[in-house]
C-alpha positions in Angstrom: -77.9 311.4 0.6 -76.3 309.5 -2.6 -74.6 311.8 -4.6 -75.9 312.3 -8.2 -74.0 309.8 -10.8 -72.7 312.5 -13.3 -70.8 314.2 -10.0 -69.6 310.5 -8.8 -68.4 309.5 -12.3 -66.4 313.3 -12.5 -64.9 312.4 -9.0 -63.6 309.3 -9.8 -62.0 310.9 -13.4 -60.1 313.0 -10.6 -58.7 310.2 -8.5 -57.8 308.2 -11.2 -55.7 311.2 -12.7 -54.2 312.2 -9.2 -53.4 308.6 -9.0 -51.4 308.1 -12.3 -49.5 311.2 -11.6 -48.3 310.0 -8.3 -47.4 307.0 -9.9 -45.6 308.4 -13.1 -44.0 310.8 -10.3 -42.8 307.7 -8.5 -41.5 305.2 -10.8 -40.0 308.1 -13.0 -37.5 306.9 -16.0 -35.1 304.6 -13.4 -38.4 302.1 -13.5 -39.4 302.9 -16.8 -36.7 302.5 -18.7 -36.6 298.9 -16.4 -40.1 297.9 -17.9 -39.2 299.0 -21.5 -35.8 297.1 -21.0 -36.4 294.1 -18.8 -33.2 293.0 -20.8 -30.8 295.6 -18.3 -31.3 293.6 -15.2 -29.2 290.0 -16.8 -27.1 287.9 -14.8 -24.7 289.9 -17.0 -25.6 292.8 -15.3 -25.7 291.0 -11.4 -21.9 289.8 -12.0 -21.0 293.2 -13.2 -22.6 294.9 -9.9 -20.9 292.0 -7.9 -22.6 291.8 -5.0 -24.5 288.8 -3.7 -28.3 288.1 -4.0 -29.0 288.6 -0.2 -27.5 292.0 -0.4 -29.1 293.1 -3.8 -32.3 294.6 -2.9 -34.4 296.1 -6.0 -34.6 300.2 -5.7 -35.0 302.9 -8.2 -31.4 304.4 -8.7 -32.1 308.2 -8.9 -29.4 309.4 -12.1 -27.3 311.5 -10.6 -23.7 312.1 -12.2 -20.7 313.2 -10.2 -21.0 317.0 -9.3 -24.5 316.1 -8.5 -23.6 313.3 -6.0 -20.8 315.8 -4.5 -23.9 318.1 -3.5 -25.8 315.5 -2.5 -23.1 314.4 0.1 -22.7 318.0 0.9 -26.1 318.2 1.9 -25.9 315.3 3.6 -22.9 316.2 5.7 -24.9 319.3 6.9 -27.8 317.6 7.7 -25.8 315.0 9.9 -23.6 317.5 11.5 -27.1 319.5 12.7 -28.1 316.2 13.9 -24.7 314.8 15.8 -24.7 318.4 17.3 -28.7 317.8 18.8 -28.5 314.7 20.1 -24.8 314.6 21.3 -23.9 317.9 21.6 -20.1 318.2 21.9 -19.7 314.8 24.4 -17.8 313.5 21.2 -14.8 315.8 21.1 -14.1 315.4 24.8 -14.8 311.7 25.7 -14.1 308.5 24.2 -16.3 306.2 26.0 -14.9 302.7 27.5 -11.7 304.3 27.9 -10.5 306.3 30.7 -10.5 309.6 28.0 -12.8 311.7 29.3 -12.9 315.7 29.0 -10.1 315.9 27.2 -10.9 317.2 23.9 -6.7 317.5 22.7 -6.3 313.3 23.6 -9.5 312.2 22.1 -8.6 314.4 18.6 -5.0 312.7 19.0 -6.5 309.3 19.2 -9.0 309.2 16.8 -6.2 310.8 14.0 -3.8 308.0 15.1 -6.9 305.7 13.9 -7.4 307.5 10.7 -3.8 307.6 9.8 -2.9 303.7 10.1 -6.2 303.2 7.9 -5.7 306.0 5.1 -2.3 305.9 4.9 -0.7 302.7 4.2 -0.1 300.4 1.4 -0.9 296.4 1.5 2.6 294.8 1.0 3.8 291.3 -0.2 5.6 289.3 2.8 9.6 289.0 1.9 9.8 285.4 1.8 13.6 285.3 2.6 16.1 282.5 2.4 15.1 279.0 3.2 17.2 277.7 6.0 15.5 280.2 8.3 11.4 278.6 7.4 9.9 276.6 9.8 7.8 273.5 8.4 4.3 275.4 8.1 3.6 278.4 6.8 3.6 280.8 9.7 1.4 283.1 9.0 -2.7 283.6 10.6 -4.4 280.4 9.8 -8.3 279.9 9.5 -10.4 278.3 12.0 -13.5 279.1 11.8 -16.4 279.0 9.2 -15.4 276.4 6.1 -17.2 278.5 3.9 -14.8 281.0 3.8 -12.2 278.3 3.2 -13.5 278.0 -0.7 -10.5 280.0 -2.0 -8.1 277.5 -0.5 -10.3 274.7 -2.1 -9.8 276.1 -5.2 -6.1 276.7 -5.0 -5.8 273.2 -4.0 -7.1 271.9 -6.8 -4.6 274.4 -9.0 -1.9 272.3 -7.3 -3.5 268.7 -8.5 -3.5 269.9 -11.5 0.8 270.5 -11.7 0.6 266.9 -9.9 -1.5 265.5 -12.4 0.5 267.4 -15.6 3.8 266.1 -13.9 5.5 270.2 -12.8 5.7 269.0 -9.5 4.1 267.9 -6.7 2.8 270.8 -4.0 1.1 271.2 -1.0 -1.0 273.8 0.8 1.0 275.8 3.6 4.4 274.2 3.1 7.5 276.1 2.0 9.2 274.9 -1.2 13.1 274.7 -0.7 13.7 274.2 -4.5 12.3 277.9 -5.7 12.3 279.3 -2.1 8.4 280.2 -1.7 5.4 279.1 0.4 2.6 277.4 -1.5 0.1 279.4 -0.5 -2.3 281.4 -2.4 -1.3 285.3 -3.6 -4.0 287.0 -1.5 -2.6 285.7 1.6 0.4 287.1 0.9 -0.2 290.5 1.5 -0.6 292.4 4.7 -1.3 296.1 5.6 1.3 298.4 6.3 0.7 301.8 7.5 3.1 304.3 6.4 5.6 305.1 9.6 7.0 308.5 8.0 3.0 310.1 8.4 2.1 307.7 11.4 5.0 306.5 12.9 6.6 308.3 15.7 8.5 311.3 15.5 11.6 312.4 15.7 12.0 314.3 19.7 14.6 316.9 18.0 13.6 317.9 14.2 16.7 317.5 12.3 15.4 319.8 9.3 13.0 322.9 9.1 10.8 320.6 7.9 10.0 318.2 10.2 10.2 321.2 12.7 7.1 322.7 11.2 5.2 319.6 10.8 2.8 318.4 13.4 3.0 315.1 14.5 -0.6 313.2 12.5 -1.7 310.9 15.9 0.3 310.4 18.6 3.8 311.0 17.9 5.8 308.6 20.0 6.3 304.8 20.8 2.3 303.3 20.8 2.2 304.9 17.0 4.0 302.6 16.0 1.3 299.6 14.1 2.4 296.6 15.5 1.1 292.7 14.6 -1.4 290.8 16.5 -0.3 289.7 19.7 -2.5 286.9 21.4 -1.1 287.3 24.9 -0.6 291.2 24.5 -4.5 291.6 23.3 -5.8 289.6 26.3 -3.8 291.4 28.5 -4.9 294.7 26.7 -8.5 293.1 27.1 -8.2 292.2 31.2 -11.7 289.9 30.9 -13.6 292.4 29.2 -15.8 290.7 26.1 -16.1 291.7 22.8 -20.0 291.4 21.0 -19.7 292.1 17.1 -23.2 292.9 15.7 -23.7 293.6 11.8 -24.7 291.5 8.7 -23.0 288.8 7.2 -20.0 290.8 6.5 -19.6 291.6 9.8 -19.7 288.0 10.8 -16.0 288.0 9.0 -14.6 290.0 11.6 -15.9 286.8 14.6 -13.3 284.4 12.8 -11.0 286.6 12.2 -10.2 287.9 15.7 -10.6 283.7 16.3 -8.4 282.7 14.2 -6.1 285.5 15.4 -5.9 284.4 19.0 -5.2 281.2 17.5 -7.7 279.0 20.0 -9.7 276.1 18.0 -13.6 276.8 18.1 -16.4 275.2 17.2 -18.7 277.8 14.2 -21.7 277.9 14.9 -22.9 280.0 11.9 -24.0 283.3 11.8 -27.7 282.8 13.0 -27.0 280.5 15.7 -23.6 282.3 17.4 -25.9 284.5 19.6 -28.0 281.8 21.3 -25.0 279.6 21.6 -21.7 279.6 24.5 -19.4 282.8 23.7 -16.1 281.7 22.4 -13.3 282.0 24.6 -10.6 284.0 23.7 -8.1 283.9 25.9 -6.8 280.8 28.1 -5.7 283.2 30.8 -8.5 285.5 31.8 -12.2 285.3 31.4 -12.6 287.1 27.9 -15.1 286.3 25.4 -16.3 287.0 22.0 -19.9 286.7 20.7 -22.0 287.6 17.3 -25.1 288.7 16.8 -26.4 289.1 13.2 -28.2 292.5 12.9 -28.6 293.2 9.3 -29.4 296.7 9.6 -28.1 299.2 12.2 -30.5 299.1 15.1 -31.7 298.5 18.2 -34.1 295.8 16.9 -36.1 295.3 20.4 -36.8 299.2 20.5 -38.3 299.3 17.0 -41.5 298.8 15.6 -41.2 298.5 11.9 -44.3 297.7 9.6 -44.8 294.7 7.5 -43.6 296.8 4.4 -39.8 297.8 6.0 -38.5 294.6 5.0 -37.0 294.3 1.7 -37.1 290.0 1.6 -37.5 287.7 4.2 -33.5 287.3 3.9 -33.0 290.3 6.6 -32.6 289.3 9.9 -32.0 291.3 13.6 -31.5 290.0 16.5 -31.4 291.4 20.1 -28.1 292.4 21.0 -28.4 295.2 22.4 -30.6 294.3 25.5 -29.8 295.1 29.2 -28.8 291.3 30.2 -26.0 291.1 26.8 -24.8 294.9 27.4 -24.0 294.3 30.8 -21.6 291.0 30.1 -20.0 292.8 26.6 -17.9 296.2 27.4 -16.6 296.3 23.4 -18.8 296.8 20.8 -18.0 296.2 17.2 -20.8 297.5 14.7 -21.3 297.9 11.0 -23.9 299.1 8.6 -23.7 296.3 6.7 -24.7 296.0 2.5 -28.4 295.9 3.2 -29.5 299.2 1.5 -31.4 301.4 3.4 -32.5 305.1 2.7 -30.4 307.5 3.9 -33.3 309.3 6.2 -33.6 305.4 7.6 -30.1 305.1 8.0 -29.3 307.9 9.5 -32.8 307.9 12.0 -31.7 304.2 13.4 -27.7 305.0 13.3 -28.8 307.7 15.6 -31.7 306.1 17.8 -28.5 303.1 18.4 -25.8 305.1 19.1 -28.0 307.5 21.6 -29.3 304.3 23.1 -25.7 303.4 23.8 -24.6 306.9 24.4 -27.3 307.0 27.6 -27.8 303.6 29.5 -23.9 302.5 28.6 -21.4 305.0 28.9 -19.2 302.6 30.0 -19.1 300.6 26.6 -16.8 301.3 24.0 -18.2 301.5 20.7 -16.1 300.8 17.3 -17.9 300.9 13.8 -16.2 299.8 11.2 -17.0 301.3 7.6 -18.8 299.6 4.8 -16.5 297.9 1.9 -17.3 299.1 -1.4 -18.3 295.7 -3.9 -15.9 294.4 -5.7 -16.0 293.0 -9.4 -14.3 289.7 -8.3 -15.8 288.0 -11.1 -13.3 288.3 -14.1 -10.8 287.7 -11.5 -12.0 284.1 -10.1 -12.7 283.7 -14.3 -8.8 284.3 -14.3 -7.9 281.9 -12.7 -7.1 283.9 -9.3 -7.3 281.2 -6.6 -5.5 278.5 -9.0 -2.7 280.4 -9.8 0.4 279.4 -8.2 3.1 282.4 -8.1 6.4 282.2 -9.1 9.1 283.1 -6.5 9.3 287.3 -7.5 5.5 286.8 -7.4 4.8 288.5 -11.3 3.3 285.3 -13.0 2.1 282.2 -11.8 3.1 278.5 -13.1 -0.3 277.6 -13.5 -1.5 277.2 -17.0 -4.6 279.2 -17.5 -4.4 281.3 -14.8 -3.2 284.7 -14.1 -1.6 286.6 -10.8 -3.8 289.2 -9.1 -2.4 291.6 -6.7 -3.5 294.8 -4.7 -4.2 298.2 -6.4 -2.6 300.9 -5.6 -4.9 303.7 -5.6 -8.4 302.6 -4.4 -10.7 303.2 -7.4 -12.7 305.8 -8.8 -16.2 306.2 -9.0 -16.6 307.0 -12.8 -19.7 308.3 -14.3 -21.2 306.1 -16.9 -25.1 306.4 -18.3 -25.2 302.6 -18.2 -25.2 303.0 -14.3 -28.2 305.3 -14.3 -30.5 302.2 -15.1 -29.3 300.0 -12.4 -31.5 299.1 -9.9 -29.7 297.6 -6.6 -28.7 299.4 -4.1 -26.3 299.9 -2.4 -24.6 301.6 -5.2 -21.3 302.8 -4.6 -22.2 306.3 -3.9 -24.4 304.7 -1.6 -21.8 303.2 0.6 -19.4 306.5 0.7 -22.1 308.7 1.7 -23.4 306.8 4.5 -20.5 305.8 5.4 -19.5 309.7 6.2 -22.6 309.9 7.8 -21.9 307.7 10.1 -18.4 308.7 10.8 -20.0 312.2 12.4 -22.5 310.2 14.3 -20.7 307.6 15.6 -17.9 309.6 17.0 -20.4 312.4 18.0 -21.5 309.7 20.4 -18.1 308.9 21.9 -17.2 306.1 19.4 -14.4 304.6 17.6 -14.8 305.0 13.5 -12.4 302.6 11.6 -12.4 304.6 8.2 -11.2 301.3 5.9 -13.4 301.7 3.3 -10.2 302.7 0.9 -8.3 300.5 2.2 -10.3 297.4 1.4 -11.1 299.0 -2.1 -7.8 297.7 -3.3 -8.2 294.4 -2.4 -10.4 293.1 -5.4 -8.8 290.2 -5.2 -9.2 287.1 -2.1 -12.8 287.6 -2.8 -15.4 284.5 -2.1 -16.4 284.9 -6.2 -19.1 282.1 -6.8 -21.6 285.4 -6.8 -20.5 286.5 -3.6 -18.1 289.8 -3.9 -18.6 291.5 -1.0 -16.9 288.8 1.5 -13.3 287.6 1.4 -12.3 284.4 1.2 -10.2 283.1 5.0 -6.7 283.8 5.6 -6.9 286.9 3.2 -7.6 290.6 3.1 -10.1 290.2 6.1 -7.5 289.2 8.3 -6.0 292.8 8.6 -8.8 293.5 11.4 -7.3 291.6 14.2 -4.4 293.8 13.7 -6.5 297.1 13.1 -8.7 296.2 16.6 -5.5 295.2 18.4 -3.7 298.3 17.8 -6.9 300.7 18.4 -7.4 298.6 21.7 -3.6 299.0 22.5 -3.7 302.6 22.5 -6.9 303.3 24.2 -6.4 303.8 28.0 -8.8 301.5 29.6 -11.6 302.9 31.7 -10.9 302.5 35.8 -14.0 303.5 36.6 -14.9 300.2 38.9 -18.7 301.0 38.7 -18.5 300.8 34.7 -15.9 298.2 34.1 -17.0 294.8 36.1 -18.5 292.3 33.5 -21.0 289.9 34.3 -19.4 286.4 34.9 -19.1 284.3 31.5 -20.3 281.9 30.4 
């Protein structure tokens, strides 16, 4: 029966009201203040942010100052502790998985704090360039081989060097040592490695000589493999003994691939981000049958187990591939994962951290799992304005030569998040309270599951500088900052007895 048209007319009044509500109640002032201001989001305000366009995804930015993020992250940690303790129970504090750790809650809690300590407790350090009979012809130090993009920096500096040619102040060239002011003509950011502090992390003394060392507790280990040591190419293959590496995260992640590369010092062909998981595995070592492989995964997942509607994707710019399938799982025994800078919700997050890591945790026991933390963004804008990859440093390293162009070096203290109103009306995510949160979160998880967590978000928050600039903050530019992985995954590797459980540790044959 047609309903009667004053009734119809007085139901519609009603939806349309229910209907504005919701929306007022959704877009609430973040979005409004957006509309009335379409002036906020500039290109001022993107190079401010600092983060690229394919990691800038629009969301509203709920205005929360900082005791009110500290209870949100406190409510977060409970919620992820209930979780880790469902799913995993306490299989976490017992076993590290891919090693041969297993029921032994006192090792695994000595291992993972050795971890934490060389990542938290450290300085980055300029290399003592010494006197010059001792320099060989090159500089000596990790060279790039892989992607040319991330060679921009050296482009840059390059062309710093032209311009002293050009002026007359001498003529310079990339990588070589200069006998006259006894430096190496490379650029400041490469300069610096990380140094883990050996009176926290280092070994300790067998006798305590004063009351206090006697009533301090070794942090770690506490004898000989504390001690952080550089990248070895023959020690890390022998450490690896033909088990292959897969390294699955966004295009952050895919830093870590040439890194490692470039570490073990064989020449490879790059086959890009997209392509490297459908392509040959590189080798990386002449002497055994290990390889190393990427798969781009922008989000945490197991993307073949998901179903996701049309409306999860922020922009056709996200991308996951299938690396986590039986065939690929089988051949790689370590893991490398990351988050990545593609914001997701922390309900999302957390739901497909958890639905990986269990997946993982079940069918591959036999894997060992590291996940790396998130890097906050960087303003590396003002800095490449500066004249940062130009500059040429003098021989004590406080100025540079370079007209125009200023010296940037490491912080000291990572910085702090300050509260400013201006942030409340920023739309992309992930913000920086964003990062740190989740980044907790999926410390719990991950090592709830028997997994590695490399905590370096602090430690690559004072590295501003060696950025890719151009718009791009989040990735470093190659040699740089980046670099200090190969030595953070050799040592973790180094320290972690391998698993000798035959049925577990056989790869597939490679290629």
């Amino acid at each position: 029966m047609p309903m009667p048209v004053p009734t119809a007319r007085h139901v519609a009044t009603f939806l349309f009201c229910v209907i504005c509500i919701q929306l007022i109640f959704r877009f609430h002032e973040p979005i409004q203040d957006v509309f009335l201001h379409p002036s906020r989001l500039t290109n001022d305000d993107e190079s401010t942010n600092g983060a690229s366009s394919s990691h800038r995804v629009d969301h509203p930015n709920v205005p929360l100052d900082i005791p009110q993020l500290a209870i949100l992250n406190k409510l977060a940690e409970s919620i992820v502790d209930v979780e880790a303790h469902r799913t995993f129970a306490e299989s976490g504090l017992k076993d590290i998985h891919g090693s041969s750790i297993l029921g032994d809650a006192g090792q695994v809690k000595k291992m993972r704090d050795q971890i934490h300590c060389w990542t938290k407790h450290g300085s980055w350090v300029r290399d003592i360039e010494g006197n010059t009979t001792t320099k060989p012809a090159q500089w000596p130090a990790r060279q790039h081989l892989g992607y040319q993009t991330f060679s921009q920096c050296d482009h840059r500096f390059t062309d710093g060097l032209n311009k002293l040619a050009q002026e007359g102040q001498g003529d310079y060239h990339l990588g070589e040592y200069d006998q006259k002011n006894g430096r190496w003509i490379v650029r400041e950011a490469v300069k610096y490695r990380w140094v883990p502090d050996e009176t926290i992390c280092g070994p300790k003394p067998l006798q305590p000589s004063t009351k206090d060392e006697e009533t301090t507790a070794p942090l770690g280990l506490g004898d000989d493999r504390s001690k952080y040591q550089p990248f070895h190419a023959e020690d890390f293959c022998e450490i690896l003994k033909d088990r292959n590496l897969i390294i699955a995260g966004d295009i952050t992640q895919y830093q870590l691939h040439d890194s490692i590369l470039s570490a073990a010092g064989i020449p490879f062909v790059s086959h890009g981000e997209l392509d490297c998981l459908d392509s040959l595995p590189h080798p990386l070592c002449p002497s055994n049958s290990s390889y190393l492989k990427y798969a781009r995964n922008d989000f945490i997942s197991v993307p073949w187990a998901l179903n996701r509607g049309d409306d999860d994707f922020p922009s056709g710019a996200t991308v996951e591939q299938q690396w986590a399938t039986y065939d690929l799982m089988l051949k790689y025994k370590v893991v490398l994962l990351n988050k990545g800078l593609v914001w997701r919700s922390d309900n999302e997050f957390l739901t497909e951290l958890v639905f990986t890591m269990k997946h993982l945790w079940k069918y591959y026991p036999g894997t060992m799992i590291i996940y790396r933390a998130t890097h906050q963004i960087s303003n590396c804008t003002v800095l490449k304005e500066q004249g940062e990859d130009e500059a040429l440093a003098t021989p004590d390293g406080l100025s540079s030569i370079v007209p125009g162009t200023t010296i940037q070096r490491p912080l000291t203290q990572a910085p702090e998040r300050i509260w400013e109103k201006e942030d409340v009306l920023r739309m992309h995510r992930p913000t920086m309270a964003d990062i740190a949160r989740q980044n907790k979160m999926a410390k719990v998880i991950v090592e709830a599951a028997g997994g590695i967590f490399l905590d370096t978000e602090e430690m690559f928050a004072k590295r501003p500088d060696g950025r890719m600039g151009d718009g791009d903050c989040s990735r470093f530019c190659a040699p740089g900052p980046i670099d200090a992985y190969a030595d953070l995954i050799y040592n973790t590797l180094r320290i972690l007895p391998r698993d000798t459980n035959p049925a577990d540790d056989v790869n597939e044959v490679l290629p």
